[in-house]
N, C-alpha and C positions, 0 to 999 in steps of 0.2 A: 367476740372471741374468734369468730372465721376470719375477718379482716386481720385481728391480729397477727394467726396462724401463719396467712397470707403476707405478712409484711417478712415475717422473722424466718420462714423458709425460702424467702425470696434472696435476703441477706445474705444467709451462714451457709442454705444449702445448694441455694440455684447460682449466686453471686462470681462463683468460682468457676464453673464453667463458660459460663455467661462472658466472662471478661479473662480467659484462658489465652488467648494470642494477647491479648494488652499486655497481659503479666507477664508472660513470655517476652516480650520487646521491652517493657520496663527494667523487669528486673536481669536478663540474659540468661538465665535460669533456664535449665532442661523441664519437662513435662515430668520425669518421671522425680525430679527435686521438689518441684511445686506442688505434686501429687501427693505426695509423703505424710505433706500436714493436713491436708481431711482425711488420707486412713488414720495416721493417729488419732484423732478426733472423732471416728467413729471407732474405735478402740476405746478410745477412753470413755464414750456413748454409753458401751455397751457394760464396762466395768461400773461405772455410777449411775445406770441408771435402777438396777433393787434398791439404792438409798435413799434417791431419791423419790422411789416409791415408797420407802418407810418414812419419811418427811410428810409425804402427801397422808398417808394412815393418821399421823399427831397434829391432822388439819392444818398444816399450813404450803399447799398445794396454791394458792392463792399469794401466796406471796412468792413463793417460788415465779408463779408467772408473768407477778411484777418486777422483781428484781433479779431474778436470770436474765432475760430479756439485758439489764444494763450491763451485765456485765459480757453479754454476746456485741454488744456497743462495742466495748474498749476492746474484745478481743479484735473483731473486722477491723476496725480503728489502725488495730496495729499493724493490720497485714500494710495498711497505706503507706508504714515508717517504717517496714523489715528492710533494713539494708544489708539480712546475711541472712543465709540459711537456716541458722540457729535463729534467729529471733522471728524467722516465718514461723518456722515450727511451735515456738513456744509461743504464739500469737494465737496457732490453729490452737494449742494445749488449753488455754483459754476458752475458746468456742468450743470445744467438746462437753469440756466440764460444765458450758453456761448450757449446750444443747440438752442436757439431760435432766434441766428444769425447766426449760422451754416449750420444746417440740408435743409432737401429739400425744406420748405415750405421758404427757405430767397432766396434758390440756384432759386427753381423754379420761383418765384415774381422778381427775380431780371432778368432773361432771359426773364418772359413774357412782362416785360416792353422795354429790349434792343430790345428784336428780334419781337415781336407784332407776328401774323399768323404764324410766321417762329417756334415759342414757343416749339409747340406740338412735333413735330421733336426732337428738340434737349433735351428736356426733357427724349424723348421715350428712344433715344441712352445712356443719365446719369443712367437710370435707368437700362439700360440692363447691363452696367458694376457695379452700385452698390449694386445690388442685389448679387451679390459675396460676397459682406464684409462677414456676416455669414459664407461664405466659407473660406476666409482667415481669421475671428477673433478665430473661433472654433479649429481648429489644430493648430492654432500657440500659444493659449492658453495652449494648451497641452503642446505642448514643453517647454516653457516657464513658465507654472506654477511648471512643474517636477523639470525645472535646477535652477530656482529663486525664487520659493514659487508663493504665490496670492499677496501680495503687490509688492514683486520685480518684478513680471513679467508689474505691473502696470505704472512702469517707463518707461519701454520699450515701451508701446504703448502712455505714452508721450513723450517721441522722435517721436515716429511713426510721430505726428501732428505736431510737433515743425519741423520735417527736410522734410516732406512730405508734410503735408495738405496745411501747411504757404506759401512755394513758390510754390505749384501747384494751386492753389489759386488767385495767384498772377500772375501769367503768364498768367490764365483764365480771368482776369478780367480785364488786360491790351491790351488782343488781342482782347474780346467781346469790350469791348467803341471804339475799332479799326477803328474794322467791323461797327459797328454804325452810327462813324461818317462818316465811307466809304460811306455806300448805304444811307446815311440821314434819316434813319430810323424814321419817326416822333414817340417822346416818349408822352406817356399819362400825361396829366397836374394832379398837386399836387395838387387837390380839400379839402380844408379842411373841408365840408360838404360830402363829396360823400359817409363817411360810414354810418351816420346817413338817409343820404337819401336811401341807399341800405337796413337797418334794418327794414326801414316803409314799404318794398317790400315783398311781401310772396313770392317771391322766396328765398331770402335771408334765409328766413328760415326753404323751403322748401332742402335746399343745405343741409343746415345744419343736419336737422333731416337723410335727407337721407346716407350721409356720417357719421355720428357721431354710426347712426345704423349700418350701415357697419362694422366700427371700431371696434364699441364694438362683434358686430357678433366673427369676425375674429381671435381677444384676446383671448374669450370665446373658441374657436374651437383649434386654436392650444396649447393654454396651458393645455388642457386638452386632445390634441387629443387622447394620448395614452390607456386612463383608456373608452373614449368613443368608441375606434374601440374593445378594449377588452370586451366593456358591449354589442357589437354587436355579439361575438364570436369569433374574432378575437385572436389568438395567441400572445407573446408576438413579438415573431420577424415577424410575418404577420405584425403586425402593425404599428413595428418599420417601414416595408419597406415600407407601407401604406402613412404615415407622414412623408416620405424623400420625396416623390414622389411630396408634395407641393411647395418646394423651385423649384424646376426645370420646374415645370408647369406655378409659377409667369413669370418664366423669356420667356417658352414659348407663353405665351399670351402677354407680352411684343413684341415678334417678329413678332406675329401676326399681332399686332396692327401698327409694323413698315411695313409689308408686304401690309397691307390695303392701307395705306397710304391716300390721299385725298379722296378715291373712299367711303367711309364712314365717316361720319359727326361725330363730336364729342356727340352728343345727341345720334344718333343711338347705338355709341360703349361703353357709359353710360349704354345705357338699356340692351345691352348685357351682361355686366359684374355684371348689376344686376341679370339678369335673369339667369345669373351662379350660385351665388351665391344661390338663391333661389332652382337649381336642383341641388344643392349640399347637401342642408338640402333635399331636399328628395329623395336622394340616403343613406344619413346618417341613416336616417329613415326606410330605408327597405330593409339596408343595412343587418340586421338580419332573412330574410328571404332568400337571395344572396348575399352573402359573397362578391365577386367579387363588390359589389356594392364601399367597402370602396376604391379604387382605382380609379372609377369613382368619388369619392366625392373629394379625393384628389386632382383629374386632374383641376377639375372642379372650386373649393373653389380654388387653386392658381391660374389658370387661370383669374378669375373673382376680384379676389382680387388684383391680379398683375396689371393689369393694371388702378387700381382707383387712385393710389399716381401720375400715368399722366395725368390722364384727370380730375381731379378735379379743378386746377388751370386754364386749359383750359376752362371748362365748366362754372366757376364763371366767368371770361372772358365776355367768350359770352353772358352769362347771365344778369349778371348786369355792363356791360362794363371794360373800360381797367382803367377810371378816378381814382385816387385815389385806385388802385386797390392793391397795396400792403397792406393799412390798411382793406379793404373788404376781400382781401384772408387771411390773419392773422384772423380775427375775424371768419370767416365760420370754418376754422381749428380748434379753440377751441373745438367744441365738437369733430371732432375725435381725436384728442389728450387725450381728458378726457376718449373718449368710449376707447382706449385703451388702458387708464390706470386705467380703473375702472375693463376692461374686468376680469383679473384673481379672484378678488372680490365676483365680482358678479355670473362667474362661480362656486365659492365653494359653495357660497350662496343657489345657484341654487340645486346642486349634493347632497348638504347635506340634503334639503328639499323635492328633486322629484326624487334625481336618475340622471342617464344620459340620460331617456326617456323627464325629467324636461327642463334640458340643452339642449336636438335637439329641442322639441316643443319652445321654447321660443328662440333660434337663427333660427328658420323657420317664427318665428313671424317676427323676427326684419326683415329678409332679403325680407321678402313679403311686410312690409313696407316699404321699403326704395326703392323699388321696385316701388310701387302706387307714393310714391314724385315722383321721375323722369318721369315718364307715364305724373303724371302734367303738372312737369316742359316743357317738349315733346312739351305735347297740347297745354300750356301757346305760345311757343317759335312758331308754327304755325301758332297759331293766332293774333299774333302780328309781324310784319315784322321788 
């Protein structure tokens, strides 16, 4: 299943940046044309992904991971034949609709239902190998958009799915129901009330706010990190080395968090990774006094952000139960699906009206909020046994 993860976010989500100047020269298309059809697609993400959580509640979450996957094939596929705007578009319409049976939040809902407790673990391990994709989409884009252009190289990363994602997929989902029915796992009953009863719950939306903050933080910071470690004083290759430093710290707080293991709660390692997040905007922040600072914000901001795509489906879990929890965890993901696809937006928004003084005060906002929900949620979860 991590390999998979690893093929099918290489694809649909790192694929496009990866091979962004080829398509630009392929097609003569502006950036902000080309860019259109992954916000729609994380639009359409974030609209289908409760149904696809209600799919995964009537157990077939498993097949969702086989056959979304094919149909994220034919969408990439098409990007290779769009010879017009509209039919890019309605290519990406395609991959949207295949990402919200594919990606982590169908991968995650469909393990925390087979394996219950066991969840958190084998999520932690999916994430330490898919956090690669960006590693493998990035270079082999290169290669690949030099020898075949930005549409031709696009074919290639639909085989990727069609010969990779589909039978590794397949072989994950036939040994997990295995194991299932091995150890008798009791699965969570398909409550057709339990999201509407979970929505009446201020946690419910205490989840939300706090994650969807997160997200849009995160968007905000790395899409822009470069022009922000430069308005601190940062060089151009200080900074570069600054924002490498993020990917390799997600995966180190990942390890962390496998290293911990039971000996910290999932609430506890919640509030940490908030509390990263928050000493990250204020090393950003005074990072123009101590330069050295932007390297602590990096460590810090991947660390804290690496490990929320784990413990979010865990902590919705614990929170408002396991019942019906495929359509609960689909609908909480909505907002961070939208904060991160609002994030790049709303950062220009932001740069264009305050500066980059604008953009840390206001992702130090969001992370100090998102901060106080979980503190809540904390107290809420202590006094209620």
């Amino acid at each position: 299943m991590a390999l998979g993860q690893t093929l099918i976010y290489a694809a649909t989500y790192y694929a496009f940046p990866a091979l962004l100047p080829d398509l630009e020269s392929a097609t003569g298309w502006d950036k902000a044309t080309l860019a259109l059809g992954p916000t729609l697609a994380f639009a359409l993400l974030a609209v289908l992904t409760p149904f696809a959580g209600r799919l995964i509640d009537r157990g077939l979450g498993g097949e969702m991971l086989v056959f979304g996957p094919l149909l994220a094939a034919l969408g990439v596929a098409g990007l290779a034949f769009a010879a017009t705007p509209l039919h890019w578009i309605l290519a990406w319409i395609v991959i949207g609709a295949a990402q919200a049976g594919s990606l982590y939040e169908t991968c995650f809902a469909f393990l925390t239902r087979r394996l219950g407790p066991g969840a958190r673990a084998a999520i932690t391990r999916i994430t330490l190998v898919a956090g690669f994709a960006g590693t493998l989409a990035f270079p082999l884009g290169r290669v690949l958009g030099e020898s075949l252009g930005g549409q031709g190289a696009m074919l290639v990363f639909a085989a990727m799915i069609v010969l990779g994602v589909v039978p590794l997929n397949l072989v994950a989902v036939t040994r997990l129901r295995r194991i299932e029915r091995a150890a008798a796992i009791p699965r969570p009953p398909d409550l057709p009330g339990a999201l509407r009863a979970a929505m009446r719950k201020p946690a419910f939306w205490a989840l939300s706010l706090a994650f969807g903050l997160a997200y849009l933080n995160h968007a905000i910071l790395i899409t822009y990190i470069l022009p922000l470690l430069q308005d601190r004083g940062a060089g151009a290759t200080l900074a570069a080395t600054a924002a490498a430093c993020i990917g390799p710290s997600q995966v180190a707080g990942r390890l962390a968090l496998v290293a911990a293991g039971a000996r910290i709660s999932t609430g506890q390692a919640v509030l940490m990774s908030f509390a990263a997040v928050v000493l990250a905007a204020l090393c950003l922040a005074f990072a123009g006094v101590a330069l050295p600072l932007i390297f602590a914000f990096a460590l810090v901001q991947g660390a804290g952000a690496g490990v929320m795509s784990i413990l979010r489906p865990v902590l919705v879990a614990e929170t408002l139960g396991r019942a019906g929890f495929g359509a609960i965890s689909g609908a909480v993901a909505v907002a961070p699906i939208l904060g991160a696809a609002a994030g790049p937006a709303i950062g220009a928004a932001l740069l264009a009206q305050g500066g980059a003084g604008a953009v840390i005060a206001a992702c130090g906002a969001m992370a100090v909020a998102g901060l106080a929900s979980v503190i809540w949620l904390e107290r809420k979860a202590k006094e209620q046994p």
